[in-house]
N, C-alpha and C positions, 0 to 999 in steps of 0.2 A: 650557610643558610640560603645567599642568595641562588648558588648552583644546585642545590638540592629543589627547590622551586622549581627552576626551568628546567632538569631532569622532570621533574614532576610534569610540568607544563607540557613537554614531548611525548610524553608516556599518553598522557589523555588525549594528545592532539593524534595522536595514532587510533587511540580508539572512539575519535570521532564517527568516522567514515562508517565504521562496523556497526554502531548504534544507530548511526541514520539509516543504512540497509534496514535493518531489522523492525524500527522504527517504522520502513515503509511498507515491508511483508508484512506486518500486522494490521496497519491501518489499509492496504491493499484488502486484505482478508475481511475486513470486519465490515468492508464497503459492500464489496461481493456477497459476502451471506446477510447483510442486509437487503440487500438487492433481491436476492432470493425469495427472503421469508417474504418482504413487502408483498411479492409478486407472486407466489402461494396462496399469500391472505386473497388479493385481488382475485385471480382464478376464481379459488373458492366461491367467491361474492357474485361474480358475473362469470360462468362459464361458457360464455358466447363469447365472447373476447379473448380466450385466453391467446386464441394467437398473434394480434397484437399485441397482449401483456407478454406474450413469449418472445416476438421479437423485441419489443423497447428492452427488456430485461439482458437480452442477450448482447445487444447495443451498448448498452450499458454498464456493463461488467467487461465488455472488451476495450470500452475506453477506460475504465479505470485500472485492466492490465497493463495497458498502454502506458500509462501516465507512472505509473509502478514502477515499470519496468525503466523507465527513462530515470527516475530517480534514484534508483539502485545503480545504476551502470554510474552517474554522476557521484553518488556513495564512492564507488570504488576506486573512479577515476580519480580523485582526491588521495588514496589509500598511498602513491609514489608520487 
C-alpha cells in the first residue's frame, strides 16, 4: 500500500511542472485579451487618446509576456 502511494506521489510530482506551464499560458492569455478588450472599450470612448491607450496596452501585455515567460521556463526547469 505504502509503495503504491509514493509510486503514485512520483507520478503527480512529474506532472506538476506541465500543469503549472499550462496553468500559466492560460492565465498569460486571459491577461492579454483582457488587456485588449479594456483598451478597445477605452479607444471607442475617447478616440483622441488612443495612442496612449495603444502604447499603456502594448506595455502592458509585454510585461505580462514577460512574467509568463519566466514562469514557464521555472515550470520546466523543475521537469529534471
Amino acid at each position: 500500500m505504502l509503495t503504491q502511494f509514493i509510486l503514485l506521489a512520483e507520478g503527480l510530482g512529474a506532472l506538476a511542472p506541465a500543469f503549472g506551464a499550462a496553468l500559466t499560458a492560460l492565465a498569460a492569455a486571459f491577461g492579454i485579451g483582457r488587456i485588449g478588450s479594456t483598451a478597445v472599450e477605452a479607444i471607442a470612448r475617447q478616440p483622441e487618446a488612443a495612442g496612449d491607450i495603444r502604447t499603456n496596452m502594448i506595455i502592458s501585455a509585454a510585461l505580462i509576456e514577460g512574467v509568463s515567460l519566466f514562469a514557464v521556463v521555472v515550470c520546466l526547469m523543475t521537469i529534471g
